[in-house]
N, C-alpha and C positions, 0 to 999 in steps of 0.2 A: 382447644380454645380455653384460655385460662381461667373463663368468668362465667362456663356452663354451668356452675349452682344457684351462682346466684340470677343469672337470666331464669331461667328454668324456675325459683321461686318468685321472680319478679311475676311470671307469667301465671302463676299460682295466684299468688295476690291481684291480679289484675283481674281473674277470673272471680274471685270470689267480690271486690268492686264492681264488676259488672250484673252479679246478680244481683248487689242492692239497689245498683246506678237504676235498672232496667225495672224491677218491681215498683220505682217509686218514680219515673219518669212518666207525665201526665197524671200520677195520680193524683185524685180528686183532696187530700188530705195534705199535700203536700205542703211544710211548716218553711217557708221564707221569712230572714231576718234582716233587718238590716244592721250588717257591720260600720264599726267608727269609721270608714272614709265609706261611706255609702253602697258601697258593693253587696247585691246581696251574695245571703250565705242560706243552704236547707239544710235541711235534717238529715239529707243524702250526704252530701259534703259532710258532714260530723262525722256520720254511720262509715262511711269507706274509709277515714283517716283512721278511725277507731280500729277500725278491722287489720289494717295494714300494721298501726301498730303494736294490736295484738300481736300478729304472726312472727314480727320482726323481736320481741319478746324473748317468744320463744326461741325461732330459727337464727338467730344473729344478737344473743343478747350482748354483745360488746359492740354492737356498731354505733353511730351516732343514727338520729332520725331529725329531717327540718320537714315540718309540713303546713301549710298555709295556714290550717286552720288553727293547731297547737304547738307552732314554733317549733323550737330546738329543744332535744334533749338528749344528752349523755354528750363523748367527745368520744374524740379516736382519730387514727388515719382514713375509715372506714367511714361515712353517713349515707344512709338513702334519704334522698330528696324527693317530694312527694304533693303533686297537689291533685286531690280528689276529684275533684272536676272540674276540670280545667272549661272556663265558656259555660261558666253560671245561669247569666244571664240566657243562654238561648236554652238551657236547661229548665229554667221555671217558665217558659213562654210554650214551649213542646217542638223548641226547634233540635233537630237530632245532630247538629253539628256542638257537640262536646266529647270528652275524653276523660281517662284516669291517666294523669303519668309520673312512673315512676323513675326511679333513677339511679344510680350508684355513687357514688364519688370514693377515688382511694387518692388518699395522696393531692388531693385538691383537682383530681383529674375525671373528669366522666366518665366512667366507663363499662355503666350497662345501663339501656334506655328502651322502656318500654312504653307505649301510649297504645293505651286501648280506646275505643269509641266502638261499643255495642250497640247502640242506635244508626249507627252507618255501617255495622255485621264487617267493621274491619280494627285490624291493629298492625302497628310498627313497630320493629325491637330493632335492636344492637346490641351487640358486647366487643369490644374494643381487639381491633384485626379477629375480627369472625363476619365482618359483613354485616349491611341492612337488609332486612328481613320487613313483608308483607303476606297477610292474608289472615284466614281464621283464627289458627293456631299454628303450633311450633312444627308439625307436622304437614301440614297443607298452609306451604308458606310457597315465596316466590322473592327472588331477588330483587332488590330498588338498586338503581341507577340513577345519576343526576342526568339531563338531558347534555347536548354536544352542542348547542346553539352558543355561538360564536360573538355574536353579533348584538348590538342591544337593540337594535331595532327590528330585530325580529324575537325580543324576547318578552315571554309572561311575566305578570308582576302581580303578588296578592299580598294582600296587608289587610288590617284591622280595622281601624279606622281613622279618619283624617281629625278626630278632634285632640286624642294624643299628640300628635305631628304639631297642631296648631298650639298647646298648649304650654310645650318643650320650643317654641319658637324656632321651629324644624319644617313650618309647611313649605315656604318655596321652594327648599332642596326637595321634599317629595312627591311637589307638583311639577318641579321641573323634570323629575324622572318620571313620571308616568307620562310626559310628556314626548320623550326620550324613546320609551318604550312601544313595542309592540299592541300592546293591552294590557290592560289590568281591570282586576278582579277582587274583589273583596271577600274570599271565601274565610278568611277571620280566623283568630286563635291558630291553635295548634295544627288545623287543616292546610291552614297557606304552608307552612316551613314543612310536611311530611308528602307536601306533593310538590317542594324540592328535591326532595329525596328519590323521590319517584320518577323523578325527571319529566312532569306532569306541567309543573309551573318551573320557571329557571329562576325568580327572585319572590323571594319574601323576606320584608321589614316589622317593627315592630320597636319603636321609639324608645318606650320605658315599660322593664319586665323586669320581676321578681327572682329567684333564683329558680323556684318552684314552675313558674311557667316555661324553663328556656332548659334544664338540667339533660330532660332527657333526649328532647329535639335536636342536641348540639350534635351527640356522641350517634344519630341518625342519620344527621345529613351529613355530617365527616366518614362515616362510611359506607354512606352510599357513591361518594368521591367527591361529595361539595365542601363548602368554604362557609366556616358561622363565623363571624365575630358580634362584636357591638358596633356600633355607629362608628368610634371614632379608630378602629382595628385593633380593637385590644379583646382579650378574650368575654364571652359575652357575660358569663356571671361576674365578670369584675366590674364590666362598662355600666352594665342594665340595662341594656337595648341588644338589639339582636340585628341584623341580616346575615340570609343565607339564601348562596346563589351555586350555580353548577361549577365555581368554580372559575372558571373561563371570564366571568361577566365581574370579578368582585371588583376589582381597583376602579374601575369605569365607574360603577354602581357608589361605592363609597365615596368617589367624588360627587356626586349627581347631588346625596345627602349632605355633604360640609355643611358646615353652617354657612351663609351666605356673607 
């Protein structure tokens, strides 16, 4: 596998995020800010980009790095993409559905993806034809698969929430698909598209995303055998929006979202 160092330091860095993630998660001291479009930001979120690009510094100093909290800096064929805690919000509330995830890009292409979520004692990786990866560590892993459902009416659907949809002038197309659908589920953020991966959930959407939220989800459900684009089938960091389905379900799904 051609991108065993840098998965392998991805998983470093994630480990060392999750010790700040986890020391500072419900603590009582915890410093929330509010950023220019209203989204909060902690002192955790700072401390873990910090950290990451400390390491990257060191371990990678010609690469480029983008990360939510302190943009872009350097150039190259080479950036890790990086958002420290992905699901802020359920992070300053004590809800344990958030993540660190990081990411690779060579050549404009994804090609190692790690999301850790130490509050839920799980993580998901990739590196591009080595397979998706689940469990504690690199050592006590287990393979993700997309599910084999066929059919959309026998399929799951998780997403975010409906007030992006509504915003993006996107809700009938995503009302009309949960409609469509089996069920749906709002397990939110980074958890809906890695339990595509899993072949747990067979759809997850997500209207308008950053690069930092979607970088390393992409190159996770692509090889666990699924299908990422953006909304309108263009690749998702170009569109801004995201679904991922097992595959089997997208063209159906992508219609269901058109614009009306």
């Amino acid at each position: 596998m051609g991108y065993s160092d840098d998965l392998r330091l991805a998983h470093v860095m994630a480990d060392a995020a999750d010790d700040i993630t986890m020391r500072r998660f419900k603590a009582v001291d915890l410093k929330v800010d509010t950023k220019p479009d209203l989204t909060p930001v902690s002192d955790a979120d700072r401390a873990v980009e910090e950290a990451i690009r400390g390491t990257l510094r060191r371990a990678r100093p010609r690469d480029a790095i983008m990360g939510e909290e302190y943009g872009m800096t350097g150039y190259g064929m080479r950036s890790w993409i990086v958002d420290p805690i992905d699901g802020t919000k359920n992070y300053v509330r004590g809800v344990p559905v958030w993540a660190t995830l990081i990411a690779l890009m060579e050549r404009g292409k994804v090609v190692v993806g790690v999301v850790s979520a130490p509050a839920l004692g799980r993580r998901w990786w990739a590196a591009k034809e080595g397979g998706a990866w689940t469990g504690r560590s690199l050592t006590k892993a287990s393979r993700c698969q997309v599910s084999s459902v066929g059919r959309l009416g026998d399929a799951s659907l998780s997403y975010s929430d409906l007030e992006e949809w509504e915003k993006g002038d996107r809700l009938d197309g995503f009302v009309d698909l949960t409609r469509a659908v089996w069920r749906s589920r709002g397990y939110g953020d980074f958890w809906s598209h890695v339990l595509v991966a899993e072949g747990a959930v067979d759809i997850s959407a997500e209207p308008e995303l950053s690069p930092w939220d979607m970088a390393a989800l992409t190159v996770i459900v692509e090889e666990a055998g699924g299908a990422c684009t953006a909304l309108d089938g263009t690749p998702p960091l170009d569109g801004g929006s995201i679904v991922c389905t097992n595959g089997l379900l997208h063209g159906e799904v992508l219609k269901h979202l058109a614009r009306p």
